[in-house]
C-alpha positions as CSV (number, residue, x, y, z in Angstrom):
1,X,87.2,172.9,173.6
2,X,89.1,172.0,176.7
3,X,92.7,171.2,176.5
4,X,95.2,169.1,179.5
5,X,98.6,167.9,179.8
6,X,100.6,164.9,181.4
7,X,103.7,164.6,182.1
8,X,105.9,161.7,182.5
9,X,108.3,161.4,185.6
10,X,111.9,161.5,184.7
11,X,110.6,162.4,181.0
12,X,110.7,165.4,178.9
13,X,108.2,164.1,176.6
14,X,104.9,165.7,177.1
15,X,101.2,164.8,176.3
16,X,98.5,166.9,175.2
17,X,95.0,166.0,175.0
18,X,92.4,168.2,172.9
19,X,88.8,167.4,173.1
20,X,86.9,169.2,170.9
21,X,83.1,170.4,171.0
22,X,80.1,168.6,169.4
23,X,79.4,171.7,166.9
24,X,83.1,171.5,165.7
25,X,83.1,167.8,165.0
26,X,79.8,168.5,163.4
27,X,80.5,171.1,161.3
28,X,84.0,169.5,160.7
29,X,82.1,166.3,159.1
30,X,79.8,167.9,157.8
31,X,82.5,169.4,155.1
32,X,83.7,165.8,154.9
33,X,80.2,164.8,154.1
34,X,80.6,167.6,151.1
35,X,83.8,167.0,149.7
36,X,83.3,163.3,149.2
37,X,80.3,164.1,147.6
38,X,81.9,166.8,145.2
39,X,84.6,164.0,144.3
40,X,82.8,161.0,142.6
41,X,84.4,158.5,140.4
42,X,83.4,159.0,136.7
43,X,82.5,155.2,136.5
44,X,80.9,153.1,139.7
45,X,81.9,149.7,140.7
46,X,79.2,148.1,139.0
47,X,79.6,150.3,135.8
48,X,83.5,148.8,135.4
49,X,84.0,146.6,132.6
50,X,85.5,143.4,134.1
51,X,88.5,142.8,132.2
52,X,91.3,140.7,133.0
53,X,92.7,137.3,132.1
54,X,89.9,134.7,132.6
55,X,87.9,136.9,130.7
56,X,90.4,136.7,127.7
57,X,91.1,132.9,128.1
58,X,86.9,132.6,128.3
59,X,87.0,134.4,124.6
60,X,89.1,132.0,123.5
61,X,87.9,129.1,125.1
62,X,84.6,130.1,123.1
63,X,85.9,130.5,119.8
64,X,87.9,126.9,120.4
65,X,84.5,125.6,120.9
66,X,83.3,127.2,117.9
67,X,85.8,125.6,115.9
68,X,84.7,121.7,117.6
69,X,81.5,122.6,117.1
70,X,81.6,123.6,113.2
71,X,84.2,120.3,113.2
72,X,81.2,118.4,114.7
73,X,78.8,119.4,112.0
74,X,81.1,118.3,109.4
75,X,81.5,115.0,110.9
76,X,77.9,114.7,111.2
77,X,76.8,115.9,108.1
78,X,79.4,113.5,106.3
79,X,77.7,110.7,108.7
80,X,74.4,111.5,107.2
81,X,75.7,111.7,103.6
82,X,77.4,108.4,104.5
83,X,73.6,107.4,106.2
84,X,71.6,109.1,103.2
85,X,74.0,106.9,100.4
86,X,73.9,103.5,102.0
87,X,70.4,102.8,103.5
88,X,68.6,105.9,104.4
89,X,67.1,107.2,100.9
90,X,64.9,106.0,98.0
91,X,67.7,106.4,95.4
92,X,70.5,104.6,97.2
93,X,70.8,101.9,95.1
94,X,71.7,104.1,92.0
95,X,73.8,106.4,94.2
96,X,75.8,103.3,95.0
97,X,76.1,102.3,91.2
98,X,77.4,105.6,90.7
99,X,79.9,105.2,93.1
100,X,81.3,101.8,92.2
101,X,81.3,103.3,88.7
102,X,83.4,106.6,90.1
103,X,85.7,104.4,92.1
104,X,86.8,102.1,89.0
105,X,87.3,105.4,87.2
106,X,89.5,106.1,89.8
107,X,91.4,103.3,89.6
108,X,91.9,103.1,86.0
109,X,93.4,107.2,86.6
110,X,95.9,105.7,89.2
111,X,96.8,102.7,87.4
112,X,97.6,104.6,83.9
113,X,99.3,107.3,85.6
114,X,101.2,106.1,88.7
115,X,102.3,102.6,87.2
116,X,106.0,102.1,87.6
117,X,106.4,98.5,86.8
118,X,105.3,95.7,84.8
119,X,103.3,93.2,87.0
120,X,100.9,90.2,85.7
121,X,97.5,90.4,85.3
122,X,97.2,87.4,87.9
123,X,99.6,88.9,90.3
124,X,97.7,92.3,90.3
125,X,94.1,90.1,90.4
126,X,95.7,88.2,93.4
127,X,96.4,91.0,95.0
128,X,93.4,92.9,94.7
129,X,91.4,90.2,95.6
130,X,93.6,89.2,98.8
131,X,93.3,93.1,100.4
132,X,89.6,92.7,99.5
133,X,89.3,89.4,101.1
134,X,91.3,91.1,104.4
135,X,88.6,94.5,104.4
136,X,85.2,92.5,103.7
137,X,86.4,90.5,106.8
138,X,87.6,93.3,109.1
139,X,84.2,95.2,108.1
140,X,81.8,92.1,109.2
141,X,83.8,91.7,111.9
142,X,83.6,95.6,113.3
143,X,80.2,96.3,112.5
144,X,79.5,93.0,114.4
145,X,77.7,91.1,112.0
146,X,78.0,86.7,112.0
147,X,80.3,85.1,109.5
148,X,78.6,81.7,110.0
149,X,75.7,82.2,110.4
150,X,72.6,79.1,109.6
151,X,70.3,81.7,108.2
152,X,73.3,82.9,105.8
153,X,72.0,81.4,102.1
154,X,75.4,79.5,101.3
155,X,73.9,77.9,98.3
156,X,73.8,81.3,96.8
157,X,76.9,82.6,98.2
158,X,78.8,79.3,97.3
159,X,77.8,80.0,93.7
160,X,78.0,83.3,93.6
161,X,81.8,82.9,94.3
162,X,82.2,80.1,91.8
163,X,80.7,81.9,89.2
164,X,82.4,85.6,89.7
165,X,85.9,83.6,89.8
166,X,84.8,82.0,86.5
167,X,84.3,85.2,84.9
168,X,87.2,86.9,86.4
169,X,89.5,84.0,85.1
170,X,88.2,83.8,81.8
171,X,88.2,87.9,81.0
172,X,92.2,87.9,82.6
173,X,92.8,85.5,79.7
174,X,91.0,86.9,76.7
175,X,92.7,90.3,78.2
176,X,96.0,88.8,77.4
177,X,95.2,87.2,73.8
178,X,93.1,89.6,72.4
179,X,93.6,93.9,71.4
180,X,92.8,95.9,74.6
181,X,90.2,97.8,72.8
182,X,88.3,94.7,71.8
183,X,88.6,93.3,75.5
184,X,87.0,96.8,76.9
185,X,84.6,96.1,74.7
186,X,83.4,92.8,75.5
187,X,83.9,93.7,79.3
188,X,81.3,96.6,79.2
189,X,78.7,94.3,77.4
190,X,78.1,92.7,81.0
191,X,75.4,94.9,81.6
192,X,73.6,94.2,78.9
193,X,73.8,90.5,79.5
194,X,73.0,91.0,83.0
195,X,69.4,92.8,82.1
196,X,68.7,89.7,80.4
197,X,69.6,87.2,83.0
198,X,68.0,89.1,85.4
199,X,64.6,88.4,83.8
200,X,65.6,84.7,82.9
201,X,66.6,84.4,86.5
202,X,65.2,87.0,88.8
203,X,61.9,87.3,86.5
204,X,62.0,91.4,86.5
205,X,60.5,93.3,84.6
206,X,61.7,96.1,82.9
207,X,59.9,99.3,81.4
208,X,60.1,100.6,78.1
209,X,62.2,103.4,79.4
210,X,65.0,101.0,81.4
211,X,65.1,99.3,77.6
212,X,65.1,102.6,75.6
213,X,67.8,103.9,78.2
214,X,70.1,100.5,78.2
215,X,70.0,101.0,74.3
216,X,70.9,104.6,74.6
217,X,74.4,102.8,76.7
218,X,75.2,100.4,74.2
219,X,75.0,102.5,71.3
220,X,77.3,105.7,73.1
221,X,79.7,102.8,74.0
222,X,79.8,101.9,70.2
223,X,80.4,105.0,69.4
224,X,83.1,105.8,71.8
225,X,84.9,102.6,70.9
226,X,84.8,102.2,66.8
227,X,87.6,103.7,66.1
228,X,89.2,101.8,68.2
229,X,87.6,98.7,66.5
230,X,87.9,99.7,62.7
231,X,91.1,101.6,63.2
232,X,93.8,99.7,60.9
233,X,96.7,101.4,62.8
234,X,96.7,100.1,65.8
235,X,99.5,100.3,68.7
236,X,102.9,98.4,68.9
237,X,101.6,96.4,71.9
238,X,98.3,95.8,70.2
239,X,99.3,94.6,66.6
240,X,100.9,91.5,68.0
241,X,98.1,90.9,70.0
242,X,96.1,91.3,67.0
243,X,98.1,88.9,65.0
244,X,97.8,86.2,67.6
245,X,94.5,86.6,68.1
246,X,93.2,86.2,64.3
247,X,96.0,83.9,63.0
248,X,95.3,81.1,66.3
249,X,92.8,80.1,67.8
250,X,90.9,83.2,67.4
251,X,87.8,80.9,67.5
252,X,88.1,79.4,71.2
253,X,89.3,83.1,72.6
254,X,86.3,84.5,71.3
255,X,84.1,81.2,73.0
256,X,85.6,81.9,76.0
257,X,85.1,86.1,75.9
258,X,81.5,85.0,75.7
259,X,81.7,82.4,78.2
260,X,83.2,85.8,80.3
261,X,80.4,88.1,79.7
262,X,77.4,85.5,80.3
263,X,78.9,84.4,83.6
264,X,79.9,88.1,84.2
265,X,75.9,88.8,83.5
266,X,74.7,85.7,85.7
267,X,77.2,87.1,88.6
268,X,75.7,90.4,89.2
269,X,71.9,88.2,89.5
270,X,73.9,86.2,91.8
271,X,75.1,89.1,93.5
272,X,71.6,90.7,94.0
273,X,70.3,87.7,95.3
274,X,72.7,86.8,98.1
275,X,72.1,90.1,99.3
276,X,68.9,90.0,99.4
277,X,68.9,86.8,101.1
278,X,71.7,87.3,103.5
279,X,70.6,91.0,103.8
280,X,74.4,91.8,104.3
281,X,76.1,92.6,100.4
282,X,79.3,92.2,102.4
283,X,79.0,88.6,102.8
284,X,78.6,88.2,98.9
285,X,81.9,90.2,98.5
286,X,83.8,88.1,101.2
287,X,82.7,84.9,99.8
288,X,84.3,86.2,96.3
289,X,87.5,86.7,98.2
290,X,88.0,83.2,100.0
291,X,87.8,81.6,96.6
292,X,89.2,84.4,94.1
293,X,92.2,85.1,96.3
294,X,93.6,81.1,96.2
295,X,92.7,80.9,93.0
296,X,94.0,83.8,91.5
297,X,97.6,82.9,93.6
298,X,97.5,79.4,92.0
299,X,96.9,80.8,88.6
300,X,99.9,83.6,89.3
301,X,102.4,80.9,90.4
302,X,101.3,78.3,87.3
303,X,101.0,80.3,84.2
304,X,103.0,83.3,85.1
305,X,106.4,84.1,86.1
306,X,106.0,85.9,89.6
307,X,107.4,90.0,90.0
308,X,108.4,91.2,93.1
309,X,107.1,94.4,92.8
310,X,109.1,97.7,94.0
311,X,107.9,100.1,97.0
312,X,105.6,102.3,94.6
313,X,104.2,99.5,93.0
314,X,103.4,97.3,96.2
315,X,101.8,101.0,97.4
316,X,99.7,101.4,94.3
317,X,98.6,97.7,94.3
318,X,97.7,98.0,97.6
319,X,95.8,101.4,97.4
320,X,93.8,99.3,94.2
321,X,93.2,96.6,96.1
322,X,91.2,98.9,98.6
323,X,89.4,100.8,95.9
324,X,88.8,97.4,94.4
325,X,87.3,96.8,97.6
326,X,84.7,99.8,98.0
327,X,83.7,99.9,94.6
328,X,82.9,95.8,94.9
329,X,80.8,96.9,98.3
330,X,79.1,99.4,96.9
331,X,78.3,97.6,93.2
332,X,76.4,94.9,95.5
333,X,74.8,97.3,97.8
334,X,73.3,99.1,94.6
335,X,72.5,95.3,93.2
336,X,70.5,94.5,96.6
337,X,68.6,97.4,96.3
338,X,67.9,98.1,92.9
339,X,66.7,96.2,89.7
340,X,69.8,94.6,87.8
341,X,68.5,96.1,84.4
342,X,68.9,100.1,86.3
343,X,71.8,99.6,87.9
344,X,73.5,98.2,85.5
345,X,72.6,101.2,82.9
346,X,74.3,103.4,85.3
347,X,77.8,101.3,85.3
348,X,78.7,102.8,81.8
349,X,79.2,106.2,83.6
350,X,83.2,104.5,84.0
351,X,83.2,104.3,80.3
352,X,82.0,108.1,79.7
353,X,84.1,109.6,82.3
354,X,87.1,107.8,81.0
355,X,86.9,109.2,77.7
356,X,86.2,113.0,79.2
357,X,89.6,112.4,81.0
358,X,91.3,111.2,78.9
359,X,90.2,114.1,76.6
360,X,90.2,116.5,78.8
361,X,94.2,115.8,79.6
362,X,95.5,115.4,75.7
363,X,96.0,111.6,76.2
364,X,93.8,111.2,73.4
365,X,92.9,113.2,70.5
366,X,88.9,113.4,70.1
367,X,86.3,112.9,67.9
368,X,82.3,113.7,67.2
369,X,81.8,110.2,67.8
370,X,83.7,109.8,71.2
371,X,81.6,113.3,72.3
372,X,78.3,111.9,71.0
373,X,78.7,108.7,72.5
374,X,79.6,110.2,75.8
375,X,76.4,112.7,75.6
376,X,74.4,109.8,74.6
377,X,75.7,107.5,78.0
378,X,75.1,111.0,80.1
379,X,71.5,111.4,78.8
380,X,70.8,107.4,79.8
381,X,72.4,107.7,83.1
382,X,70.6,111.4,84.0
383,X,67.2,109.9,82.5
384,X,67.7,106.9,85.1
385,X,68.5,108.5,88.0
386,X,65.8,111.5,87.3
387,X,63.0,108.5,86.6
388,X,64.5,106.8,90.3
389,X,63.6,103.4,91.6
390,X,60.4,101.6,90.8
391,X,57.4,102.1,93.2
392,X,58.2,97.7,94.2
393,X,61.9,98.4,95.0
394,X,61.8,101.5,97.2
């Protein structure tokens, strides 16, 4: 080791310079070598979990996409249902039937329940059939389909119109002159008439099973309904009704309740084959519209005195008028793609699950023939839609 010293003129300070020897330094770092060896972190750098707060917002960013992604499969898989019901499987004709049967259920739950006021039968038609005409327009016209089109089979449409308003007119009139219970009757005898026209007009044939199953209907319906139609106490609103019906007239009301069912029967062939032709059911529902809605207005402004109906009622007539609309969509998508005779077995599910409500919620007391008759509908319906479409309509 060799040691010197410098010092600065005019300065008291003093420098020293120590140089030390080679085997100092050595032996100096070689203990550095050991001690830094002796202390080692627990953990290296690459062992260190990397925590901080990207990596928390990255957790959550992945449990955000979770949540879209399970929101995506919901939104598909209703897609697909909504695929699978309309065009995409062998029974979606009936599954439409049962639909258009569900939805007037529905209605006939909202109108009992949430009716605040009094409104005409041709005011409520008119408005029904006005929102109908407005969504079978906006739905061509967003799914981008022709309204007038030359290929479009306007004979048939033209018809079809003119005959569903005929019906529609003539069953609001027998409504209002004849018991309700007798009216519900001779509306859900459509069907039947309808499998009958549809081999007049459409030449089907139906099996043995289709007939044994429509029977099977009729017969639960009549059994749901006769005390209703040999029950001698009937309702304040109904015995009047009753009265007028049997003491004037009663002969021409009951012409033109038949003249409703037959050209309620001839509508739904009408319906099948305008769809068929047009290969659009929509169009056969919009062409209903343009001629129901006028007429219905007409008819509300002539032989009825017009209510201006309240907030909630406006609501609910609206919110009718759209379920009018979806269960009119779907009763001529199950028409174009099934035979008239099957799909309209499957309409009296409305009249089975409108007595299970009504029973099931005390609005009416029950009976073995009410139960019977709605096992009896059940049976028909389950039978039909287990049996499925004919092998020349899939």
């Amino acid at each position: 080791m060799a040691a010197s010293a410098v010092t600065t003129n005019g300065a008291d300070h003093t420098v020293e310079l120590v140089v030390l020897d080679n085997s100092e330094s050595a032996a100096d770092g070689g203990s550095a070598v050991t001690a830094s060896q002796e202390i080692k972190p627990l953990l290296m750098q690459s062992d260190r979990p990397k925590i901080n707060i990207f990596a928390v917002s990255r957790s959550r960013g992945k449990r955000r996409e979770q949540l879209i992604k399970l929101t995506e499969l919901e939104t598909s898989s209703f897609s697909q249902f909504s695929l699978w019901v309309w065009s995409g499987s062998r029974y979606s004709g009936l599954v439409c039937m049962v639909l258009s049967s569900i939805v007037y259920f529905i209605m006939e739950v909202l109108s009992d329940n949430f009716n605040a006021q009094s409104i005409p039968l041709f005011e409520t038609a008119f408005t029904r059939c006005t929102v109908t005409l407005i969504l079978s327009y906006l739905w061509l016209r967003i799914s981008g389909q022709p309204l007038f089109r030359a290929t479009h089979p306007w004979s048939l449409l033209v018809f079809r119109a003119l005959v569903g308003n005929l019906s529609l007119l003539s069953f609001i009139y027998c409504i209002q002159r004849i018991p309700f219970s007798q009216a519900l009757v001779l509306g859900f005898t459509t069907p039947i008439i309808a499998s009958i026209m549809s081999r007049i007009i459409l030449h089907e044939k139906l099996k043995i099973a289709d007939i044994v199953g429509l029977i099977c209907s009729f017969f639960g319906m009549i059994f749901i309904f006769q005390h209703m139609l040999y029950k001698r106490k009937l309702l304040k609103d109904e015995e009047a009704s009753y009265i007028s019906f049997m003491q004037s007239h009663h002969f021409y009301i009951a012409l033109i309740g038949l003249f409703s069912t037959i050209t309620g029967g001839i509508n739904y062939c009408l319906v099948k084959a305008a769809a068929k032709a047009s290969d659009q059911p929509i169009m056969t529902v919009l062409s209903f519209g343009i001629l129901a809605s006028p007429a219905t207005g007409i008819c509300t402004f002539a032989l009825e005195e017009f209510v201006v109906p309240c907030l909630h009622s406006l609501s609910l007539m609206l919110m009718l008028g759209t379920l009018s609309f979806l269960a009119e969509a779907f009763l001529a998508r199950g028409l174009q793609l099934e035979k008239v005779g099957k799909a309209a077995n499957v309409q009296f599910t409305e009249v089975a699950l409108s007595q299970l409500w009504g029973i099931c919620t005390s609005r009416m007391s029950w009976s073995f023939g009410q139960l019977a008759g709605c096992l009896l509908i059940l049976i028909s319906v389950s039978c039909t839609m287990y049996f499925g479409p004919d092998k020349g309509t899939e």
